[in-house]
C-alpha positions in Angstrom: -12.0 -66.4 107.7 -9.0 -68.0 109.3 -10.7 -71.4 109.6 -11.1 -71.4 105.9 -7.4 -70.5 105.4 -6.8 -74.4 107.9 -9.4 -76.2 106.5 -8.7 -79.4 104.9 -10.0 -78.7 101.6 -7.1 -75.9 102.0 -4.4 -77.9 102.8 -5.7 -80.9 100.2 -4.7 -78.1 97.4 -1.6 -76.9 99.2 -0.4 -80.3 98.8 -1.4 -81.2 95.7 0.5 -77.6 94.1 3.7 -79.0 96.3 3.5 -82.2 94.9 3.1 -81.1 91.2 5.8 -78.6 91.9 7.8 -81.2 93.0 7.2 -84.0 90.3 8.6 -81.3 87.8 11.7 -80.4 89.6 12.3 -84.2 89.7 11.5 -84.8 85.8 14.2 -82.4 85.2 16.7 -83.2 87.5 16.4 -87.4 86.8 17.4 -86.7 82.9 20.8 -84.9 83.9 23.9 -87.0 83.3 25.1 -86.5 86.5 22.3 -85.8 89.1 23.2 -84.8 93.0 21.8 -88.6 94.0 21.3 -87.1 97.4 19.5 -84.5 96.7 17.1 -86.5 94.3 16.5 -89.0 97.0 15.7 -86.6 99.5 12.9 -84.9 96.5 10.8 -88.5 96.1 11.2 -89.0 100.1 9.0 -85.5 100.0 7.2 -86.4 97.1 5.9 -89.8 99.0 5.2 -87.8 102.2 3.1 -85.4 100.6 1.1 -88.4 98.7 0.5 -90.1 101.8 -0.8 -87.1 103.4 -2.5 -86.0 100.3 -4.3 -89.3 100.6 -4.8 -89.2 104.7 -6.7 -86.4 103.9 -8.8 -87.2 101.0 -9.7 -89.6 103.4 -11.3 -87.7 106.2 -12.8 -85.8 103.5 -15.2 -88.8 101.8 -18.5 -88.9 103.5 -18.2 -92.5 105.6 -20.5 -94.7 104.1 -23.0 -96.5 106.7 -22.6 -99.8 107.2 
């Protein structure tokens, strides 16, 4: 049971929910007159983290094709 709860497929979803959790928070901050420029920098620094981990993963999850 615990394995399941650390498998990749697992932690592909985990970071898919973050990023979509995140990609709204930044839709509605961006239109704001007066964002906190900071805090909206640091939200798409975590936004491309999570993409490029979301991707790593998808990764190691495709069957390799033989060569």
């Amino acid at each position: 049971m615990k394995s399941s709860l650390h498998s990749p497929h697992r932690q592909l979803i985990e970071l898919r929910m973050e990023h979509a959790d995140l990609d709204a928070l930044i839709d509605r901050c961006a239109p704001d007159a007066a964002p906190d420029e900071l805090t909206l920098r640091r939200l798409k620094k975590r936004r491309l983290v999570l993409r490029d981990a979301m991707d790593r993963l998808e990764r190691e999850l495709q069957p390799q094709e033989p060569a």
